[in-house]
C-alpha positions, 0 to 999 in steps of 0.5 A: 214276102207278102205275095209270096204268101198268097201266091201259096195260100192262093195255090192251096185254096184253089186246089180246095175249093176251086179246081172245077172254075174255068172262065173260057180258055182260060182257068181260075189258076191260070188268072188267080196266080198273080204276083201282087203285094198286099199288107198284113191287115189286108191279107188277115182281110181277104185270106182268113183261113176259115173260109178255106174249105171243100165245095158243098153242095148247096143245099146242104148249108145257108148261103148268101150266094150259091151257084152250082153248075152254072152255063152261060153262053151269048146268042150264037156263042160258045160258053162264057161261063161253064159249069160254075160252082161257088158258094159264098157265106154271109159275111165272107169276103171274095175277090174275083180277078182274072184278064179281060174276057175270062167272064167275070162281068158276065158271072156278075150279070147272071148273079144280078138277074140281068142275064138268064143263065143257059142252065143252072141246078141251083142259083140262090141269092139269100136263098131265094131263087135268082130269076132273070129280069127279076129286081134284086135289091141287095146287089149293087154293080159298078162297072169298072169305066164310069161312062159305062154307068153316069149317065146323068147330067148331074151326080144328084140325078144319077144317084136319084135314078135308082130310087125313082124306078124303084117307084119311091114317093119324091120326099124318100127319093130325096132322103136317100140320095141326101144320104148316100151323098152324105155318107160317100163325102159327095155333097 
């Protein structure tokens, strides 16, 4: 019953709001139709239907994230990412899913600022511009294989990484990691 009703509202809500998606060969419909089970409480979570609406341009409303006709391709490569339109607002919740190679990481790197899109009309982040190799604070990626991203020979120094090039005094190095150890139950 449960995937029954997203596979339905996931079919009204990308006929709404993402119909312009495609990721490579492969289309936001093509991937986000998938059978899946999920519980009340998670749905009432992901699938609130006020979020349901048609895409704005945006600049016409305040964005945590806006993104209008993104492109990205790597070196000597077709486009990875085309024509990109999303909006996200404060507090909303999203979920991207799709199969290996539809382009989910690479959207995620260009978000980031890690990746410089081959063009882009609008590309904000809490309304400011995302610009390539610039430090975005408010962003945290994690990589779905963790060998992608300990590199530490202890949790402490992979932890402490951030803080450190961050350029923060040692005392509030060690405040944060304590912290962030604490608060995920990794002490």
């Amino acid at each position: 019953m449960a995937a029954e009703f997203i596979l339905a509202y996931t079919e009204r809500y990308q006929a709404k709001r993402l119909h312009s998606w495609p990721f490579g060969h492969a289309t936001r419909t093509d991937f986000i139709l998938q059978t899946f089970t999920v519980t009340q409480q998670q749905q009432e979570f992901f699938y609130r239907e006020d979020y349901i609406e048609p895409y704005q341009s945006p600049t016409s409303l305040h964005y945590a994230l806006a993104i209008d006709s993104l492109y990205f391709s790597y070196p000597d490569q077709p486009d990875s990412l085309r024509n990109i339109n999303l909006t996200i607002k404060p507090g909303e919740r999203v979920g991207l899913i799709g199969p290996n190679g539809a382009g989910k990481t690479t959207l995620f790197l260009t978000i980031c600022g890690i990746l410089k899109p081959t063009r882009a009309r609008v590309m904000l982040l809490f309304g400011k511009p995302v610009v390539a190799g610039e430090f975005r604070p408010e962003i945290g990626l994690v990589f779905q294989n963790p060998d992608d991203q300990l590199f530490s020979p202890s949790v402490w120094d992979d932890v402490a990484f951030g803080p450190e090039n961050m350029g923060l005094p040692t005392v509030e190095v060690e405040q944060r990691v304590q912290e962030a150890l604490s608060l995920t139950g990794v002490e």
